[in-house]
Gaussian input, Z-matrix of N, CA and C with variables (Angstrom, degrees):
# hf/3-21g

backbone

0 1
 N
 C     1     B1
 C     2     B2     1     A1
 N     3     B3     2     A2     1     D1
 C     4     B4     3     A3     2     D2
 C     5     B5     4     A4     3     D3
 N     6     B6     5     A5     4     D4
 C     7     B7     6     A6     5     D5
 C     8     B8     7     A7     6     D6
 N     9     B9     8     A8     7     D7
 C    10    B10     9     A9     8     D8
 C    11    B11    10    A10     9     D9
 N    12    B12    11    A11    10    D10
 C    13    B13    12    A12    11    D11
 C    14    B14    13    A13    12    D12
 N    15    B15    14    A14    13    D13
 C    16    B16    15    A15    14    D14
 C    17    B17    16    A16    15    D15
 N    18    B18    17    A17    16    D16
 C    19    B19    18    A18    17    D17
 C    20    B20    19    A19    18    D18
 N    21    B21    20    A20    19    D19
 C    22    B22    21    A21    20    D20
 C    23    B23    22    A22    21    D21
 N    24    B24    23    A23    22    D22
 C    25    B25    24    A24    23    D23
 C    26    B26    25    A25    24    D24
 N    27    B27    26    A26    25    D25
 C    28    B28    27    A27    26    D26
 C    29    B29    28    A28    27    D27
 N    30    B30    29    A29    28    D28
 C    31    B31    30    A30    29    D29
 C    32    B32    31    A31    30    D30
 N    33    B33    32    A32    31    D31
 C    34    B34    33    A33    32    D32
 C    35    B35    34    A34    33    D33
 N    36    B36    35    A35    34    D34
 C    37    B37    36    A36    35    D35
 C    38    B38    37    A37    36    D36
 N    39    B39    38    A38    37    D37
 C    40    B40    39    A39    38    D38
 C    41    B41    40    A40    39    D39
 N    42    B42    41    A41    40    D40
 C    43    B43    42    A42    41    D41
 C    44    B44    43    A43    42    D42
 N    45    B45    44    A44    43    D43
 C    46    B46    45    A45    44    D44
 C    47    B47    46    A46    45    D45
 N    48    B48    47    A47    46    D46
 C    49    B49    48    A48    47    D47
 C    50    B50    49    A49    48    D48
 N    51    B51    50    A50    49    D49
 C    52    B52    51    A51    50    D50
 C    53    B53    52    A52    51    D51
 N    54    B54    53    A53    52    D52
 C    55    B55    54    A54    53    D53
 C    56    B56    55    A55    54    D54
 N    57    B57    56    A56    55    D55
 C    58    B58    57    A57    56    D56
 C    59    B59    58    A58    57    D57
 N    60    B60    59    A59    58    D58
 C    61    B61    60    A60    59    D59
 C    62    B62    61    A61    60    D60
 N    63    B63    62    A62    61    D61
 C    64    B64    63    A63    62    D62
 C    65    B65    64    A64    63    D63
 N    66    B66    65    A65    64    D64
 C    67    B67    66    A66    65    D65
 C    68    B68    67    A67    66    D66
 N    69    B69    68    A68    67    D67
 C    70    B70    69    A69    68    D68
 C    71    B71    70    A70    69    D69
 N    72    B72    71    A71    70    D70
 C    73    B73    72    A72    71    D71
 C    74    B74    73    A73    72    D72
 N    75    B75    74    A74    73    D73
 C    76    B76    75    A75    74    D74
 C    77    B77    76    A76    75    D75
 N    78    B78    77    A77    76    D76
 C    79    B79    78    A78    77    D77
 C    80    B80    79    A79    78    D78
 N    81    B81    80    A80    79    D79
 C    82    B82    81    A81    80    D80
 C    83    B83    82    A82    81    D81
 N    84    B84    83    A83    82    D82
 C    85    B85    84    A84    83    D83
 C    86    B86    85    A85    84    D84
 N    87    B87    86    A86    85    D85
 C    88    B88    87    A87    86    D86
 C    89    B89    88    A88    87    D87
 N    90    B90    89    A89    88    D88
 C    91    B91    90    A90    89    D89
 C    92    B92    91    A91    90    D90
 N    93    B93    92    A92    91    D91
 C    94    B94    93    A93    92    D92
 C    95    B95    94    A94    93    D93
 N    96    B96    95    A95    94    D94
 C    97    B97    96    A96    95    D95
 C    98    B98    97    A97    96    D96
 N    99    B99    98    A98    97    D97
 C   100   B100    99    A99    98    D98
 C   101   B101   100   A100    99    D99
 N   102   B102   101   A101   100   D100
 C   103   B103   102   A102   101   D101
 C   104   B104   103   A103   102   D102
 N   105   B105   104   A104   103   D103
 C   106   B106   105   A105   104   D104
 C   107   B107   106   A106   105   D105
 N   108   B108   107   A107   106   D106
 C   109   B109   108   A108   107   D107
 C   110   B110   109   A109   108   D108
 N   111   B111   110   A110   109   D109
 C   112   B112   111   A111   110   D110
 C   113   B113   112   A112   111   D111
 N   114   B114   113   A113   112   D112
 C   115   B115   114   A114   113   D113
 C   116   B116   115   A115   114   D114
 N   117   B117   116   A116   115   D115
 C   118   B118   117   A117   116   D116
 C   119   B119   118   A118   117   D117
 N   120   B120   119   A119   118   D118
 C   121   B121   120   A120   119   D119
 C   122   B122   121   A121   120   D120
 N   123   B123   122   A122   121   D121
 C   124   B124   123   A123   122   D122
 C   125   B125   124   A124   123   D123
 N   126   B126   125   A125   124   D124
 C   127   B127   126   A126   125   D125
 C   128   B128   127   A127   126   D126
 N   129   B129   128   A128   127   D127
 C   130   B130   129   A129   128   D128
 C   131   B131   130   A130   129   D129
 N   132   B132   131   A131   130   D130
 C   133   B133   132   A132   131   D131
 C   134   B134   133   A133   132   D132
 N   135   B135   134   A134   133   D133
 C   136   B136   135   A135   134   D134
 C   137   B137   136   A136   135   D135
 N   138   B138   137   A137   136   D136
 C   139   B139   138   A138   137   D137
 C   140   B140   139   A139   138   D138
 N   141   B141   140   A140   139   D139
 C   142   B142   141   A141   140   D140
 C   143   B143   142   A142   141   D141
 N   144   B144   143   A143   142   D142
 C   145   B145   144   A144   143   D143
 C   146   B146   145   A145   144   D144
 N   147   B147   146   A146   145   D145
 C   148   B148   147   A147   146   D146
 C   149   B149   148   A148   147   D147
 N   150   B150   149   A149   148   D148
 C   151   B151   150   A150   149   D149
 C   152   B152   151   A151   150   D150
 N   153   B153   152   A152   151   D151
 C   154   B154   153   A153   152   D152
 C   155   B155   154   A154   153   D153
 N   156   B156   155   A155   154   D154
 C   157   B157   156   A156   155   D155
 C   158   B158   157   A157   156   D156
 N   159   B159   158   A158   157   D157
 C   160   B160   159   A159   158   D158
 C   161   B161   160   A160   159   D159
 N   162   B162   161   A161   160   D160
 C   163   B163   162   A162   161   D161
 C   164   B164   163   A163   162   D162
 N   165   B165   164   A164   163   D163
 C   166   B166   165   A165   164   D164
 C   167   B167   166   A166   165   D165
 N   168   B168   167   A167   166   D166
 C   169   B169   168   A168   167   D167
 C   170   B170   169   A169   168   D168
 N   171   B171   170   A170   169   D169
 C   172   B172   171   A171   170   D170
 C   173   B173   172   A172   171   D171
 N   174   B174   173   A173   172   D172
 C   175   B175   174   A174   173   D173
 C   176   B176   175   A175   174   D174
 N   177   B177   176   A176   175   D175
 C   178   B178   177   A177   176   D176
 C   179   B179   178   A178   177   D177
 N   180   B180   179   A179   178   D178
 C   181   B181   180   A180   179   D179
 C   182   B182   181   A181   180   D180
 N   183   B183   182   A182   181   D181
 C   184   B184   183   A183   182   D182
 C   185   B185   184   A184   183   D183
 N   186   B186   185   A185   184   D184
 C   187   B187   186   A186   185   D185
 C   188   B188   187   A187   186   D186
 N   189   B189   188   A188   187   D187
 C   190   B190   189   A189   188   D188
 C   191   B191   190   A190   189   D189
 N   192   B192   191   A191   190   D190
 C   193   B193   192   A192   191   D191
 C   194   B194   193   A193   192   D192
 N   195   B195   194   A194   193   D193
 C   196   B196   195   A195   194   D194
 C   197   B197   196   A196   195   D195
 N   198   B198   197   A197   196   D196
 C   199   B199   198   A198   197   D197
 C   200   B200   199   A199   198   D198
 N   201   B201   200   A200   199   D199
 C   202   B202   201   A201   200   D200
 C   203   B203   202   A202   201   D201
 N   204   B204   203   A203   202   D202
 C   205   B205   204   A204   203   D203
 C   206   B206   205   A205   204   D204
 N   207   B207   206   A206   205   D205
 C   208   B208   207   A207   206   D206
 C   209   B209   208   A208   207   D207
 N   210   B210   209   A209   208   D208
 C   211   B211   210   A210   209   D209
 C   212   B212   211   A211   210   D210
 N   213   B213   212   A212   211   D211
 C   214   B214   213   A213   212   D212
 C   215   B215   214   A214   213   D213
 N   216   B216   215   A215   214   D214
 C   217   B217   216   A216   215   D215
 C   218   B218   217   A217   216   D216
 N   219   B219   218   A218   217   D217
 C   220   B220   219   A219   218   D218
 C   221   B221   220   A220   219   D219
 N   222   B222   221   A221   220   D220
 C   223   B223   222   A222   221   D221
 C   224   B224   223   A223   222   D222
 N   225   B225   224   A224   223   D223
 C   226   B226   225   A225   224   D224
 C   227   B227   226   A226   225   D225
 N   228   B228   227   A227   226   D226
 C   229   B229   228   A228   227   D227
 C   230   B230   229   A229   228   D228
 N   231   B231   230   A230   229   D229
 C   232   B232   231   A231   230   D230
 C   233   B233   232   A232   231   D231
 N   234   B234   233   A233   232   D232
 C   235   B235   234   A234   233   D233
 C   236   B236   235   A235   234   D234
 N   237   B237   236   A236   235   D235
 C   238   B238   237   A237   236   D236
 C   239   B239   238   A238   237   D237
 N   240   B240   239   A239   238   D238
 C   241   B241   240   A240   239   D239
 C   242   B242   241   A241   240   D240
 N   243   B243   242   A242   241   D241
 C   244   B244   243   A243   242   D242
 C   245   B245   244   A244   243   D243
 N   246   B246   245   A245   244   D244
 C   247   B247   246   A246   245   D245
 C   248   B248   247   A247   246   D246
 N   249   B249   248   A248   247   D247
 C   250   B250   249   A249   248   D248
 C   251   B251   250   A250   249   D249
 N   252   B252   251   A251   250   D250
 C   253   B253   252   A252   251   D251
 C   254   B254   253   A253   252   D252

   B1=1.4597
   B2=1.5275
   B3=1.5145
   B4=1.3268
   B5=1.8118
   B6=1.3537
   B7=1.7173
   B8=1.6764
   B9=1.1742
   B10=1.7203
   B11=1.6915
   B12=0.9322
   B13=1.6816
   B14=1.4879
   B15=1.4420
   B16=1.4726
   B17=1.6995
   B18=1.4876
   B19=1.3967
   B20=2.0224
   B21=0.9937
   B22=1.4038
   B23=1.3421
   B24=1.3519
   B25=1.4797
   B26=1.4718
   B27=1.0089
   B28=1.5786
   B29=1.7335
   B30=1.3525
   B31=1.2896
   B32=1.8850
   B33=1.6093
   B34=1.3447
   B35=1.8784
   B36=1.1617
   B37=1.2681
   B38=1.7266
   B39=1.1020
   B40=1.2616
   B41=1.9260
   B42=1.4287
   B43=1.8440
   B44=1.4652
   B45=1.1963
   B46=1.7689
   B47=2.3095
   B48=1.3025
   B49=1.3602
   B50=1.6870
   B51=1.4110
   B52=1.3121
   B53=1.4518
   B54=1.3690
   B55=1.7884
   B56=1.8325
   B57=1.5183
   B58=1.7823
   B59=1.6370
   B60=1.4436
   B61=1.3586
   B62=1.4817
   B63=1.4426
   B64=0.9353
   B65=1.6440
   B66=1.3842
   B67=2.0974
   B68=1.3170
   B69=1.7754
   B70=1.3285
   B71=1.4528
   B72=1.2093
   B73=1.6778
   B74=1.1934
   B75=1.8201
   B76=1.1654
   B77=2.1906
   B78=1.1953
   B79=1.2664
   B80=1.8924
   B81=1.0771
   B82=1.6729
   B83=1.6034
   B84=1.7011
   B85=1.1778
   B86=1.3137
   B87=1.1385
   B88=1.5038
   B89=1.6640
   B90=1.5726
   B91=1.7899
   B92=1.4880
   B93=1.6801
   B94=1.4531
   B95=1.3285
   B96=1.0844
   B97=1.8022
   B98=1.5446
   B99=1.6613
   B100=1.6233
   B101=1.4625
   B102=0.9886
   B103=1.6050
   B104=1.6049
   B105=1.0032
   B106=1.4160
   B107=1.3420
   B108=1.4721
   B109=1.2202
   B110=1.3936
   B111=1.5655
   B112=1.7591
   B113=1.3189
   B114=1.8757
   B115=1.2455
   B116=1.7737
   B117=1.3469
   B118=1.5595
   B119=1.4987
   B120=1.2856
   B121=1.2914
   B122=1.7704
   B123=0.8407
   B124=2.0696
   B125=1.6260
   B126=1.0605
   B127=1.5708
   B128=1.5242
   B129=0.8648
   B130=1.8707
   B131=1.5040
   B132=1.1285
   B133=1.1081
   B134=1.5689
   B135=0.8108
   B136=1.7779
   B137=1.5229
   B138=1.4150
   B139=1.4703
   B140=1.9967
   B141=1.2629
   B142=1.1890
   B143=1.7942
   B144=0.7438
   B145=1.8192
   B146=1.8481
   B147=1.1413
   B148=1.7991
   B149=1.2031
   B150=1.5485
   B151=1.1774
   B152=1.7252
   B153=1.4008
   B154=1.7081
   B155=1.7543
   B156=1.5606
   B157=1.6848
   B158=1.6239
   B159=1.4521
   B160=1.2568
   B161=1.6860
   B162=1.0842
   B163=1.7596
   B164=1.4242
   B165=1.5488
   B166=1.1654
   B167=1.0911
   B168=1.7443
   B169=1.1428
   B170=1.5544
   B171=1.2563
   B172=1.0904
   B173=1.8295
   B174=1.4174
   B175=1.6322
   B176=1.9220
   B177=0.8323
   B178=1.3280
   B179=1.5519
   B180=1.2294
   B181=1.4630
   B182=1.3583
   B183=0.9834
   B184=1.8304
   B185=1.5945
   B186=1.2220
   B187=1.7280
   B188=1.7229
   B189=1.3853
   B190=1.3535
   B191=1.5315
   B192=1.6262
   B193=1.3919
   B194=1.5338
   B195=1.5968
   B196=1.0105
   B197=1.2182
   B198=1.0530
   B199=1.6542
   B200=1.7126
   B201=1.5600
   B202=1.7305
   B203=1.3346
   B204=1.0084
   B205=1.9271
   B206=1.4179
   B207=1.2830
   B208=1.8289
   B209=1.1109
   B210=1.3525
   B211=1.5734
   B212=1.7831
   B213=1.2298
   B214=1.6078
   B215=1.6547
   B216=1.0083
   B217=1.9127
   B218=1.2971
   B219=1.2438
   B220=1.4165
   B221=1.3108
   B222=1.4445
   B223=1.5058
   B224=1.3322
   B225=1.5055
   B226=1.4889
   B227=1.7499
   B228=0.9708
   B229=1.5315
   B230=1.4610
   B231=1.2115
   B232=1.4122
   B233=1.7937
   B234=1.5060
   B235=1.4963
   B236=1.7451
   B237=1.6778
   B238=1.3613
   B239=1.7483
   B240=1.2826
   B241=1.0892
   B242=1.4800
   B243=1.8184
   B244=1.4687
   B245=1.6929
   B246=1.2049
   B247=1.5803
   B248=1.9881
   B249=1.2878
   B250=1.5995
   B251=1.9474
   B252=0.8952
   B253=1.6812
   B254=2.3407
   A1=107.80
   A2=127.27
   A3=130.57
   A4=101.64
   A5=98.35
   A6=104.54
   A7=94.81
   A8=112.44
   A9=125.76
   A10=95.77
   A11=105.65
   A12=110.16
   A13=86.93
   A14=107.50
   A15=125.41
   A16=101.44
   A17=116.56
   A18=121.20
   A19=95.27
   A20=119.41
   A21=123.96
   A22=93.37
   A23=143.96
   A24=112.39
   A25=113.51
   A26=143.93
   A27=137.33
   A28=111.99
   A29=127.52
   A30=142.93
   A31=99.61
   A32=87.03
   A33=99.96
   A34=111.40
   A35=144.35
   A36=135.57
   A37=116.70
   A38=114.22
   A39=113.95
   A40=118.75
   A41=96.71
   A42=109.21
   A43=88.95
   A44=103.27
   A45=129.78
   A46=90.27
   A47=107.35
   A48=118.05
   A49=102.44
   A50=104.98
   A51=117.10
   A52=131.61
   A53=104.85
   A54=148.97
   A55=97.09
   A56=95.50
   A57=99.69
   A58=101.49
   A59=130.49
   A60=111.77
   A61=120.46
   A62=112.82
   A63=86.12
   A64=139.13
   A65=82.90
   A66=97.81
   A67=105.27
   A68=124.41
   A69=105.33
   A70=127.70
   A71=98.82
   A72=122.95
   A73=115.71
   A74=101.87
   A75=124.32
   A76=103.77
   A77=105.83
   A78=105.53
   A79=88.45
   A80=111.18
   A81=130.01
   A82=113.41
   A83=108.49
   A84=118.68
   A85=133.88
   A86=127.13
   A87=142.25
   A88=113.39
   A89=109.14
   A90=99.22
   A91=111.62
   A92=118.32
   A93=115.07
   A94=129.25
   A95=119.11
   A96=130.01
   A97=94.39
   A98=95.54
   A99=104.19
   A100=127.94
   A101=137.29
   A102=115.02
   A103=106.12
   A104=132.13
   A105=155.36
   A106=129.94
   A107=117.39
   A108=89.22
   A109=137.95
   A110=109.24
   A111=110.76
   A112=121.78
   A113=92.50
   A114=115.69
   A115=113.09
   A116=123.13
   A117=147.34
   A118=127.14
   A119=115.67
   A120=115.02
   A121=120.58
   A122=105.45
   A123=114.77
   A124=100.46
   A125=124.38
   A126=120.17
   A127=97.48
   A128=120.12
   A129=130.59
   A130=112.30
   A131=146.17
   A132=137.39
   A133=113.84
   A134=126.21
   A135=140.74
   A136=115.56
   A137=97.52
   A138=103.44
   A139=133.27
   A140=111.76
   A141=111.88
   A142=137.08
   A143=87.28
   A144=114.08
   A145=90.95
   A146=115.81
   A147=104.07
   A148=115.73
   A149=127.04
   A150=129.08
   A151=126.40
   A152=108.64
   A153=133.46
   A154=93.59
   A155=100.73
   A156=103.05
   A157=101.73
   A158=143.56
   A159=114.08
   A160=106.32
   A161=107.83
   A162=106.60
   A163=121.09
   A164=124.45
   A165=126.99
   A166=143.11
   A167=118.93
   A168=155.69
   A169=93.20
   A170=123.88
   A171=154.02
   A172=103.61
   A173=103.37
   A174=113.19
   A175=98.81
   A176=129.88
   A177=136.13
   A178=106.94
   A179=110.11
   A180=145.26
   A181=134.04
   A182=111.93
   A183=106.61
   A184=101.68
   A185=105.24
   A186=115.29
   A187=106.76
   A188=94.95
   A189=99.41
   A190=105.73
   A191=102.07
   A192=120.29
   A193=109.35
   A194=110.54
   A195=118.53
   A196=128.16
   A197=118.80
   A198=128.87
   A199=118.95
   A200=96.06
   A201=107.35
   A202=120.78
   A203=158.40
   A204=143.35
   A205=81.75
   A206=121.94
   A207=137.39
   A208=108.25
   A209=91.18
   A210=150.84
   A211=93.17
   A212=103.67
   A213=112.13
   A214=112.80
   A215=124.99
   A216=113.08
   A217=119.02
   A218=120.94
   A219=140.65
   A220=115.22
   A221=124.24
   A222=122.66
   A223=105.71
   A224=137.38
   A225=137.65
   A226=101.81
   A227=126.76
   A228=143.07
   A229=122.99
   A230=121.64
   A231=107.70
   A232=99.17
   A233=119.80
   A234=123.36
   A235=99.68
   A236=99.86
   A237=105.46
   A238=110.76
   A239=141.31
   A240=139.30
   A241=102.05
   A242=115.26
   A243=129.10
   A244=100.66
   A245=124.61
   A246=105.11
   A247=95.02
   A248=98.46
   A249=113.17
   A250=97.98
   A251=120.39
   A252=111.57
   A253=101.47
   D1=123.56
   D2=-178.24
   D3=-107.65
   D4=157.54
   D5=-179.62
   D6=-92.74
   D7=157.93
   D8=168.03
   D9=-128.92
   D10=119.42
   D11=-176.84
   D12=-110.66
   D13=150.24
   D14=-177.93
   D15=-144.28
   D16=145.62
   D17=173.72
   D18=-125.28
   D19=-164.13
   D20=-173.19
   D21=-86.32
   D22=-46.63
   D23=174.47
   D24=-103.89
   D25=34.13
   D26=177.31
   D27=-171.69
   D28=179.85
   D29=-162.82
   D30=-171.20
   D31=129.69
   D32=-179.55
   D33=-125.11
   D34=119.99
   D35=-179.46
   D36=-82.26
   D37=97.40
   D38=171.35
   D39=-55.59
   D40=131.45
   D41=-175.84
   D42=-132.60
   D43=164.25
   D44=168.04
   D45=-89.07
   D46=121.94
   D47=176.11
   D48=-38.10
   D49=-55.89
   D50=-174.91
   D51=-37.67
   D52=-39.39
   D53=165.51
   D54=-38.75
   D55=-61.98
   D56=-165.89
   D57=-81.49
   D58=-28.83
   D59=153.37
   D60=-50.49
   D61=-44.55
   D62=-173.11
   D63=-85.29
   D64=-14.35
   D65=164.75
   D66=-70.93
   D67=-17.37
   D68=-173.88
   D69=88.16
   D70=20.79
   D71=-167.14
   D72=-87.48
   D73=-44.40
   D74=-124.81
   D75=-73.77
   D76=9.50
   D77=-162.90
   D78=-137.74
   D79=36.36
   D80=174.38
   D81=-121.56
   D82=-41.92
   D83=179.08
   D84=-51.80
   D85=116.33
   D86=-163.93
   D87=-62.21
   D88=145.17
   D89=172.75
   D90=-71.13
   D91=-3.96
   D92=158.07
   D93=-69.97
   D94=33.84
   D95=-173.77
   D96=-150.73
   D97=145.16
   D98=175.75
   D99=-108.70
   D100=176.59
   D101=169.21
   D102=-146.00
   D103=175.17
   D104=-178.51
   D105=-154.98
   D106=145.51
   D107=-173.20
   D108=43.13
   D109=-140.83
   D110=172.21
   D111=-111.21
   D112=23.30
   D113=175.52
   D114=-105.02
   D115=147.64
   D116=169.15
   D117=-111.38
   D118=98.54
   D119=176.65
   D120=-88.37
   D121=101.26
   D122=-157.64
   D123=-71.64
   D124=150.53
   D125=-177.62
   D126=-87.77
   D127=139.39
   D128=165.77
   D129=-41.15
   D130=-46.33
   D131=-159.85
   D132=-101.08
   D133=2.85
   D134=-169.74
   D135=-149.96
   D136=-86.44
   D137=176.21
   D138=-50.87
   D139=-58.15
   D140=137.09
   D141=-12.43
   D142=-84.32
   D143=-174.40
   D144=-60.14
   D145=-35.02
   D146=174.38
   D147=-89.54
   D148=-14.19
   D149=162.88
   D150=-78.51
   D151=-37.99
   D152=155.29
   D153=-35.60
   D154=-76.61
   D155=-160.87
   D156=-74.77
   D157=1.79
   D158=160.32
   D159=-94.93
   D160=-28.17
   D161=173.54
   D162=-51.64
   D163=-33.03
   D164=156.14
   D165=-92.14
   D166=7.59
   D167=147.29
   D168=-51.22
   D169=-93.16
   D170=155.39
   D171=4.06
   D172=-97.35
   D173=-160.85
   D174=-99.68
   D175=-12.83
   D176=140.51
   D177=100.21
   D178=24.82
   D179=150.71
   D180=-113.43
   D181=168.26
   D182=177.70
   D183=-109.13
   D184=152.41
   D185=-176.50
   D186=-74.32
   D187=143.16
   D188=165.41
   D189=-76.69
   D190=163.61
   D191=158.04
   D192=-168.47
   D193=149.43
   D194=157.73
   D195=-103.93
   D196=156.15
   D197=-173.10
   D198=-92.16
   D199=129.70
   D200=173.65
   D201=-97.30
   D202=105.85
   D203=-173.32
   D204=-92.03
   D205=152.12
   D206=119.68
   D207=-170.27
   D208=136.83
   D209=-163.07
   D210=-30.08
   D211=-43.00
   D212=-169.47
   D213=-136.01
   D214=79.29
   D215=-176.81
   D216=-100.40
   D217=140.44
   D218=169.74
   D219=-29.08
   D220=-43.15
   D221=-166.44
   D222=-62.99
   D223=-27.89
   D224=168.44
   D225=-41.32
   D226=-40.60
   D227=174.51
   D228=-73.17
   D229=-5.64
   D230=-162.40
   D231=-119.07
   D232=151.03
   D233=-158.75
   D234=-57.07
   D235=149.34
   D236=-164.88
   D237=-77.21
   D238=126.96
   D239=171.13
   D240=-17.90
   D241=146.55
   D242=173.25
   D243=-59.13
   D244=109.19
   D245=-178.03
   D246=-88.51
   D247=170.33
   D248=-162.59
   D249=-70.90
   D250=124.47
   D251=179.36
   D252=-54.96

């Protein structure tokens, strides 16, 4: 089960970093996604949606997630994902 955090203008899908090595992603991911820790928050419109379609590539389902709203979240703050040179 993955979190999708949403603020009033955007949505980010939280993954374990490890996750997009291991789909093989992990060097696709946009400087529009953030990360923490050994955690990755993917931007909704790009990043996301390539992690969705290799996960079900993959296990031949799509991942669950549930959804967070607030009003104001931290991930706007946190260092921007390595984007690919």
């Amino acid at each position: 089960m993955f979190t999708f955090h949403t603020d009033p203008g955007h949505g980010w899908l939280e993954v374990p970093r490890k996750m997009l090595t291991e789909l093989g992603i992990d060097g696709e991911i946009t400087g529009y996604s953030y990360q923490r820790g050994g955690l990755a928050y993917l931007e909704e419109d790009c990043d996301a949606v390539a992690f969705v379609k290799a996960y079900q590539d993959k296990h031949g389902k799509r991942p669950e997630f549930v959804e967070i709203h607030k009003e104001v979240t931290p991930i706007r703050g946190y260092p921007r994902y390595p984007a690919k040179p």
